[in-house]
C-alpha angles and dihedrals in degrees: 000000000000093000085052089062093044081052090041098050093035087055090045096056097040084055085052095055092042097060091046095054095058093043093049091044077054087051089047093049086054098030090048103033097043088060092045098046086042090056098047098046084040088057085043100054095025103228135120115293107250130244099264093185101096081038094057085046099054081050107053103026084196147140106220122204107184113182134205143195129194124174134191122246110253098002131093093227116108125192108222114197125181111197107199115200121192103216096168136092104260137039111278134208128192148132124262110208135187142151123242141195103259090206085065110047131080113217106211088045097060094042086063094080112085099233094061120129112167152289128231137217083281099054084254089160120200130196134181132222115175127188103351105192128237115281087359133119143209142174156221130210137183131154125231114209132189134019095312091057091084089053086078127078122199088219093067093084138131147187134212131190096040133077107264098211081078097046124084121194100025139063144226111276113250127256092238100045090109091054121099114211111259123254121251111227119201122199126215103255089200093058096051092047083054094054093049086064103048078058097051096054091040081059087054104053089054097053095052 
């Protein structure tokens, strides 16, 4: 059971890179062919080269989460960035979410981004982005350090407070995220056993 989940959660995030890798191919091609299609009819008519940028919106309707990663040579310390464009018509507000190793973050160092909301006892991690203007774009920094640092994937990311069908990069935040893993008790066999015979002389002393 538990090497069906592995398979389980390795094909879903294949599938998830996957899938991020074709949408932003899609965002290149936009992003790459409009400039170049501006600045030649821009050099025809001869005129300026046009702000693409409400253009490129209209286009994609999308919420972009572009994540990077960039490590330092010889240390185990990486410095992940998640750059959120707004490439829809109106201003957007949402929630970025992971979970992150606890051994590996500082806490007053993550606190530092501006969009940082909080992170709880499991390394459940929150940001805030509010009204993120049209064709417009922020981000959100924090640095992982030591060995547990390569346990985290950028990919492994989610949003709340927006409707995920518009955003890219991200998904949707699961229904259980708020929910802490429950506690397994273990009771003292010796203790019960002992209990059984209490009963069992108590039993005894009735029948006689």
């Amino acid at each position: 059971l538990a090497l069906r989940l592995c398979a389980r959660n390795l094909k879903s995030h294949l599938n998830k890179d996957e899938r991020r890798k074709k949408t932003r191919a899609k965002f290149e091609i936009v992003q790459e062919i409009l400039p170049l299609i501006a600045q030649k009819s821009a050099d025809y008519l001869k005129k300026p080269v046009p702000d693409l940028d409400s253009t490129i919106s209209k286009i994609m309707n999308v919420i972009w989460v572009e994540p990077e990663v960039v490590k330092e040579k010889g240390k185990t310390r990486r410095t992940i960035t998640y750059t959120v464009y707004n490439y829809t018509r109106q201003e957007r507000s949402l929630r970025l979410h992971a979970q992150l190793p606890l051994e590996a973050v500082n806490q007053i160092d993550i606190a530092q981004d501006p969009h940082f909301v909080e992170i709880n006892d499991e390394g459940k991690a929150a940001w805030e982005i509010d009204n993120l203007q049209p064709s417009k774009h922020t981000t959100i920094k924090f640095v992982l350090a030591g060995e547990m640092a390569e346990t985290f994937s950028e990919s492994d990311v989610y949003i709340s407070g927006i409707n995920p069908v518009i955003v890219m990069g991200a998904d949707a935040l699961p229904g259980d995220w708020g929910i802490k893993g429950m506690d397994i008790v273990e009771y003292d066999t010796d203790v019960i056993e002992d209990d059984d015979d209490d009963s069992e002389e108590v039993e005894n002393l009735d029948d006689e």
